[in-house]
N, C-alpha and C positions, 0 to 999 in steps of 0.2 A: 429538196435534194434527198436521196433516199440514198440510206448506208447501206455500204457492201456486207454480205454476209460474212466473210469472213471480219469484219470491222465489229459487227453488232455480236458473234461471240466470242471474241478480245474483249468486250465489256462485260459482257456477261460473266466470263471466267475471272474479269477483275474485281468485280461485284462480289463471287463467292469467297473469291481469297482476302476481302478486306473483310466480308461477312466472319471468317474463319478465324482472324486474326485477332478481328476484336472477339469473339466468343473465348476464344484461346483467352485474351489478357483478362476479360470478366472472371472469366474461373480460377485465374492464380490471382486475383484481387478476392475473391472471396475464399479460398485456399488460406492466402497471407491475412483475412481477417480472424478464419478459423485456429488459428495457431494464435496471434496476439491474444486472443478472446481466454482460450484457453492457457496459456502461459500466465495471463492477467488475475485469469481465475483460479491459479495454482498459489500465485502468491498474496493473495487476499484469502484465502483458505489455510495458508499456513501462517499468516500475520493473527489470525483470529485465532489461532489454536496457540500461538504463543502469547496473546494476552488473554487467553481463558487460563492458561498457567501461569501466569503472575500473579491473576487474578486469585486464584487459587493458594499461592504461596502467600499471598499479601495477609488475606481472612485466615490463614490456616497461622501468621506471627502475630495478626489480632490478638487473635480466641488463646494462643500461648502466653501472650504476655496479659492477659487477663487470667489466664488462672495461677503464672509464676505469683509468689509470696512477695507482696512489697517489703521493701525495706525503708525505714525511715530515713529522712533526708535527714542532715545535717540542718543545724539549727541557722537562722536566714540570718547576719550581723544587720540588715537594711544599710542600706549604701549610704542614705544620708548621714545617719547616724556614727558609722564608720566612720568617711570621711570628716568628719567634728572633730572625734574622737583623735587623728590623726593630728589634724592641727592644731588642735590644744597640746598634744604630747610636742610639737619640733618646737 
């Protein structure tokens, strides 16, 4: 059985408009991957650049508290000892 022409282009025309539709949604699929990608890569970019500055503040209280002047500790009682000492005095 052989379709009417007007039949064979209702498909045709339905053919381009699904054709159309899906090309339309590929391209806002690859649109919305272009935006994540880049949003992704904004905050991976600013996540490194805020531990290059810690980074940086960390070595930079290093190197200061290596060259501040020690002070001598207080002399240690040693805890055993202490404690003895304790309960021989109650």
């Amino acid at each position: 059985m052989k379709k009417s022409q007007s039949v064979v282009e209702a498909e045709r025309l339905f053919r381009r408009q699904d054709m159309e539709v899906a090309a339309a949604q590929y391209k806002a699929a690859q649109v919305a991957q272009s935006e994540k990608s880049a949003r992704l890569k904004a905050l991976r970019l600013a996540k490194e650049t805020d531990d290059r500055k810690v980074a940086q503040q960390a070595a930079a209280d290093r190197a200061a508290a290596k060259r501040a002047p020690r002070t001598k500790a207080a002399p240690s009682r040693g805890g055993d000892a202490v404690r003895a000492k304790d309960a021989a005095e109650s």
